[in-house]
N, C-alpha and C positions, 0 to 999 in steps of 0.2 A: 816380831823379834822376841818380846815376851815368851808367847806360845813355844819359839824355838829354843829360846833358855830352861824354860819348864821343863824339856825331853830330854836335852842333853844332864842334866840334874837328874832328870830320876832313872836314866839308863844309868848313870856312874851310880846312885843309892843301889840300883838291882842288881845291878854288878858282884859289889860288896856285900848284900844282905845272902846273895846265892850263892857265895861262895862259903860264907859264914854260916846258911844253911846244910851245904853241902856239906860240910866239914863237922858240924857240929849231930843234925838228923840224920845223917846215913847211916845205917843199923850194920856191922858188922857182920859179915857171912866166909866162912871158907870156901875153898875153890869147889870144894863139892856142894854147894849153896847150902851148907847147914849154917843157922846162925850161929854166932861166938859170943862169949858172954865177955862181960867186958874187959874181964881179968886175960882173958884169951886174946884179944883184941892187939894185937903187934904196934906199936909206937915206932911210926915212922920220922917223927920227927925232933927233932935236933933239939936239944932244951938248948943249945948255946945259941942257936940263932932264932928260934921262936920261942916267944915263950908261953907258957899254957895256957887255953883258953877256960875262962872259972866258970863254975857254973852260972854265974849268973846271966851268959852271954846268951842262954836259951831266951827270958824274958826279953835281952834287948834286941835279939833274933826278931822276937813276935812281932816286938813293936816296931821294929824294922820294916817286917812283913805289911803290917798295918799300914806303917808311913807311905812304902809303895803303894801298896792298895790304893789309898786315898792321894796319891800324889796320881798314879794310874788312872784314878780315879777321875782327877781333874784334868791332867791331861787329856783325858775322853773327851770329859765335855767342853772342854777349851777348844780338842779339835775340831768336835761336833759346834763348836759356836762359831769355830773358823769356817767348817764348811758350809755352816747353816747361812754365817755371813757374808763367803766368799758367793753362796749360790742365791744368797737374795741380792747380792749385788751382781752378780752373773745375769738374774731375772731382772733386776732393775736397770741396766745397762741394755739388757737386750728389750726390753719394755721402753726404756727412751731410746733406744737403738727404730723401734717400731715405729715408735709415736714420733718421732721426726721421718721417718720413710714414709708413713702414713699423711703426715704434715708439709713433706716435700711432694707426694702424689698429690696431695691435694691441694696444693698449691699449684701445682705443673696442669692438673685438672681445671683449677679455676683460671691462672693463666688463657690452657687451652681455650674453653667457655667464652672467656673475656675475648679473645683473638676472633674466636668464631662469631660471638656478637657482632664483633668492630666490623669483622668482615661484612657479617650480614648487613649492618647500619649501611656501613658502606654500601653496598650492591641494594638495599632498599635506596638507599638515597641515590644514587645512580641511579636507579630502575625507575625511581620518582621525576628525578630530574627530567630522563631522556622523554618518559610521558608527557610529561608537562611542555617538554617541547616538541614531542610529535603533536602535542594537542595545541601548541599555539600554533605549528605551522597551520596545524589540521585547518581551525581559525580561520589565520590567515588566507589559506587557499577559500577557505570555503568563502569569507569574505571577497576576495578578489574575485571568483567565481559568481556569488552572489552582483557584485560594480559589474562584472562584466555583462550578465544575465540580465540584468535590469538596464545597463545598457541597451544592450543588444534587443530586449521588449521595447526600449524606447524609441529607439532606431525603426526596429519592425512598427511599432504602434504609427511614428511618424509616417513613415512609409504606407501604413495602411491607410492613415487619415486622408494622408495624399493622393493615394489613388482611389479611395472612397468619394474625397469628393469630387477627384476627375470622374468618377463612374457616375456621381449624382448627376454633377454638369453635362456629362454625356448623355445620362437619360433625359435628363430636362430638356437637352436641347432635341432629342430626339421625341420626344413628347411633346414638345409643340414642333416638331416639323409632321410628328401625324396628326397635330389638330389642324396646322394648317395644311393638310392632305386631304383630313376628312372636311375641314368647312372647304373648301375646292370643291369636293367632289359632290356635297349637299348643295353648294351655287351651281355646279355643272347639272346636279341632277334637279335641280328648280328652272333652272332655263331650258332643258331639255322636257319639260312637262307645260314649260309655257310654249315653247315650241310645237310641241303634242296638241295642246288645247285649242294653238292657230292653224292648227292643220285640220281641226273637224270642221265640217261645212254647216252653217249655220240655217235659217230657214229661208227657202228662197221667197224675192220679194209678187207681190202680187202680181198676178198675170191676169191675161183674158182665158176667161174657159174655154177652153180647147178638146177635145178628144184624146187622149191617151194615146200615145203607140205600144201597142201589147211589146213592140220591140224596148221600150224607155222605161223599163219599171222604175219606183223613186222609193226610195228608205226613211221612212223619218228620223230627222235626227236624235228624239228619243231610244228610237231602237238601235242606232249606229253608236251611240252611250251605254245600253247596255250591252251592246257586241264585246264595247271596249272593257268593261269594268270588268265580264265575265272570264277574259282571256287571262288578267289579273288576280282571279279568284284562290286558284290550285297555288299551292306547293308542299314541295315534297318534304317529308322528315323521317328520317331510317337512323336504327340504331346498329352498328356491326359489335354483337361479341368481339372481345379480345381477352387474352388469356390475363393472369393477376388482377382479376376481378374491375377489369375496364371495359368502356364500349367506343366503339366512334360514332359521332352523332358527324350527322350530316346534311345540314338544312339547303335545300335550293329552291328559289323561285326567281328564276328570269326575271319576271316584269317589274322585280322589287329591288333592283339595281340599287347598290350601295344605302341601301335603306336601313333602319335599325331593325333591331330583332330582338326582343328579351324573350330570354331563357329562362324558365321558374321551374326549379327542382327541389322537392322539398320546401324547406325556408331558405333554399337557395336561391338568388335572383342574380345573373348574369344580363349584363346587355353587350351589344353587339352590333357591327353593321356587316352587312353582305357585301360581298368584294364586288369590282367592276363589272362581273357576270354573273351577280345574284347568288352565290355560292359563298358557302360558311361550313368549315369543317374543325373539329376538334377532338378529344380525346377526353372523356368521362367518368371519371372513378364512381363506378357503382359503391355509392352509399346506402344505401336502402335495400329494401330485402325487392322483390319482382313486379310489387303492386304498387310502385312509387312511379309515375306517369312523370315524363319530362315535357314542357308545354313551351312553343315556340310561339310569342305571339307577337302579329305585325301592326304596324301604327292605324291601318286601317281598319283594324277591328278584327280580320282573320287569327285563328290558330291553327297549328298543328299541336296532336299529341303524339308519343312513342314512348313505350315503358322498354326501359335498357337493362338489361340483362351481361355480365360479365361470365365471363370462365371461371375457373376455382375459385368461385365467391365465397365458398365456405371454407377454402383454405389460407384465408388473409385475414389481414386486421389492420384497417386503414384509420387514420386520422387527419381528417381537415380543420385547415384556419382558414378562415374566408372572411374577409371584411372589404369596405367601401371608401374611399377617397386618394387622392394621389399620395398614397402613401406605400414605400414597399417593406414588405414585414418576409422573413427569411426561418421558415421552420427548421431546426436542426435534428436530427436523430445519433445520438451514441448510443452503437452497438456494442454490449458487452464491453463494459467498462472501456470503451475506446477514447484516446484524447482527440482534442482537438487536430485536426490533417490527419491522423492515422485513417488505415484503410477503415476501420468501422464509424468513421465520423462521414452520414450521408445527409445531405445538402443541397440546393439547386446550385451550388457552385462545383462539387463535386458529384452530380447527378451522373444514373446509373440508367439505363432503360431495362425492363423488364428483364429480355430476354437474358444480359448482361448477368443479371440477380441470379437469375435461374440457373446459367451457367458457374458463378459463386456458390451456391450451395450443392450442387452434384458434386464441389469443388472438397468442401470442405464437412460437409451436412448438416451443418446450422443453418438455419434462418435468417434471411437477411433481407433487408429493403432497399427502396429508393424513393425520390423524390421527384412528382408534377407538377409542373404550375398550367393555370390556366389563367389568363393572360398577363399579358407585358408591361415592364412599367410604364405608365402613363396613357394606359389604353383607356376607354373608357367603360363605365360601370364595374358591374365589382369583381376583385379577386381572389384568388383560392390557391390554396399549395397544398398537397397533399403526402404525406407518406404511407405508403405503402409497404406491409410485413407479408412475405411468403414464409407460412412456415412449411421446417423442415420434416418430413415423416422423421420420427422417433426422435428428433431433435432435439439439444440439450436444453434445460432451461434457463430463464434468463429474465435481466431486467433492459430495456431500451430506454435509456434517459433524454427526455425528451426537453426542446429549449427554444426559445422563440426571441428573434432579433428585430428590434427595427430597424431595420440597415439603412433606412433612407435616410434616417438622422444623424447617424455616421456617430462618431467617436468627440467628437462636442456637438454639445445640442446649442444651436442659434437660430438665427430668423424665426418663421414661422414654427417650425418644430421645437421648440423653447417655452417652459415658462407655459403662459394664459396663450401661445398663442394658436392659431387656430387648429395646426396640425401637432398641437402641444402631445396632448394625451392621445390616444388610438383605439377605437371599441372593436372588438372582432367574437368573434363565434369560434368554437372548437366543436366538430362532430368526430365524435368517435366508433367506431364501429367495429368491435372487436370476435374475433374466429368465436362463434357459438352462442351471441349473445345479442339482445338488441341495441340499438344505436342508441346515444346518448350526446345527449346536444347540450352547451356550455354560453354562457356568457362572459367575457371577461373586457380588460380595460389595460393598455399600455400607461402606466402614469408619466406624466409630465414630468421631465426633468428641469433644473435650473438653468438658464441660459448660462452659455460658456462654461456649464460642466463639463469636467473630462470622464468621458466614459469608457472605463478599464473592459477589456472582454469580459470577464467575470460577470459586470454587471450588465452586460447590453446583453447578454445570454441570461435572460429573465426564466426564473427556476420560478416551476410551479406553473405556470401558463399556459399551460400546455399537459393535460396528464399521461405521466410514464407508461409503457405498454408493459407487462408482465406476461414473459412468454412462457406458456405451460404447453407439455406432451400432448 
């Protein structure tokens, strides 16, 4: 308002000093623009109603002039502070006009941020939550899974123990019904040689000399003894090739009726008795290279020998456990990492014959085994189990992990198989014989377990025992 009094004030001062200049400095001219001097100069105006202007009104003109000036003057820069202040409040305005749009974005921004966080808290904490309970169910399943699993081995384990020791009861009792088969047939065959001995004629008693009848020739009973003994002398021993590095032995002698027969192969020693017609036949894993003589020898002091000879003896790789007492020991083989019952877990419970084998690897082209035994539980002298490796032309390679059971001692160890007691611990031999390489022959020992241990598969599957086969190209 000031500002606006200042202007209206010195328009009305310009007013007055312009008209006062006009009137006083305008230089007299005629219509034909010559100047007029002052005497020439026409007085227009009225002395009754104006009255003269003095000279002096030039200097109050000037300072008239001045006044404006400087009232001009200020009112410039009055205006110029008006605009200078209307426009730094104009910038000031539109400066907190900014600084609150900038303060409101960036408020709406952190807002935003903040929302966005909560959300993610959120959704991590959900995301955590639901984790944390798919992992307890996880748990939980795998726990119930686990009660049931360990169930279900215990159930199985029972179940096995229980027919382990029906199989033991059944071999035992089947092992003494061939002992009392075989002492039968050793009384049958005693009384049938006391019977033999009262059937040879003795010397007759003195006579009177006489003359001979060239028709009456007489034999002494010396020589009618060696007629006998000589008849009894032969028998026969033959070895047949068979293919995966086996032979059949096949021992016969008539006159040796149910009689023993040990088998010495290597440091292997087998015994054995001849069946009711002097006959004994079995199936032989060539261990040894061709110059390994297999020697049949009978109580009378006779032998046979036969060196046994296999087919593709240089394309297998066999391993025996052979040992001696009524004990039965069960060689395992996993093939390529095979579990337990899988088809590569071979066994004499899951035993394969040869041919079978043979058949499997045309199958598949890997190498694969099975398992021999030579003789039965409860037979007598000693026994052997054998696995046998065919390998495959170009076949991949591989490791056969190998594992040795006492199974006669079943899944707790008691009685005699216990402890100090006599079939406690178990010594057996390992022959190894692998594709390119010589045999190698082992000592080892079943240790004793504590009576009424329970024994886990794991541990009756004695690691080490037995060494792994490494199948190479």
């Amino acid at each position: 308002m000031k500002a606006q009094g200042l202007t209206i004030a010195a328009v009305a001062a310009l007013a007055v000093v312009g008209f006062g200049a006009y009137v006083v400095k305008r230089t007299p001219t005629s219509a034909a623009g010559v100047v007029l001097s002052k005497s020439q100069v026409p007085s227009f105006h009225d002395d009754r109603r104006m009255p003269v202007v003095p000279v002096r009104a030039t200097a109050e003109a000037d300072g008239a002039a001045k006044a404006l000036a400087e009232t001009q003057k200020r009112v410039a820069e009055a205006d110029a502070e008006r605009r200078a202040a209307d426009e730094k409040k104009r910038l000031a305005d539109a400066d907190a006009a900014r600084v609150q749009q900038e303060q409101k974005r960036v408020a709406e921004a952190d807002a935003e941020r903040r929302a966005a966080e909560e959300k993610k808290r959120l959704a991590d904490a959900d995301a955590a939550r639901v984790q944390q309970e798919q992992k307890r169910v996880a748990e939980a399943d795998a726990e119930r899974r686990a009660a049931e699993e360990k169930k279900r081995l215990a159930e199985a384990e029972a179940a096995r123990v229980q027919q382990e020791q029906k199989r033991v009861a059944e071999a035992d009792a089947e092992r003494r019904a061939a002992d009392e088969t075989r002492r039968l047939a050793e009384a049958e065959a005693a009384r049938r040689s006391v019977e033999q001995a009262k059937q040879v004629p003795g010397p007759e008693p003195a006579a009177p000399i006489v003359i001979a009848s060239a028709q009456t020739p007489t034999l002494p009973p010396a020589a009618m003894t060696a007629t006998l003994n000589a008849a009894c002398d032969a028998a026969k021993l033959t070895a047949e090739a068979l293919p995966a590095g086996q032979a059949r032995i096949q021992v016969s002698s008539p006159c040796r009726k149910t009689q023993a027969v040990k088998l010495t192969y290597g440091p292997i020693v087998l015994e054995r008795a001849l069946g009711a017609d002097g006959q004994f036949a079995f199936v032989l894993d060539v261990l040894f290279d061709t110059r390994q003589p297999l020697v049949a020898s009978f109580a009378d002091g006779r032998s046979e020998t036969v060196v046994p000879s296999g087919l593709d003896i240089d394309n297998v790789t066999k391993v025996a456990v052979f040992w001696r007492g009524p004990v039965d020991l069960e060689l395992h083989a996993f093939e390529y990492a095979a579990h337990e019952g899988e088809a590569g877990h071979v066994w004499s419970g899951a035993a394969q014959s040869s041919d079978e084998t043979i058949k499997r690897i045309a199958a598949d082209g890997r190498g694969h085994g099975f398992v021999t035994n030579v003789g039965a539980s409860g037979s007598i002298g000693g026994r052997m189990q054998v696995y046998t490796f065919l390998h495959a032309p170009g076949g991949e390679p591989g490791v056969i992990t190998m594992r040795l059971d006492y199974a006669s001692r079943g899944a707790i160890a008691t009685g005699d198989a216990c402890g100090s007691g006599r079939l406690g611990s178990v010594d057996f031999d390992v022959l190894v014989r692998e594709r390119g390489t010589a045999e190698r022959l082992e000592s080892n020992v079943i240790p004793a377990a504590s009576c009424g241990e329970i024994l886990a598969r794991p541990v009756r599957l004695l690691a080490g025992a037995v060494p792994d086969i490494r199948v190479r190209n």
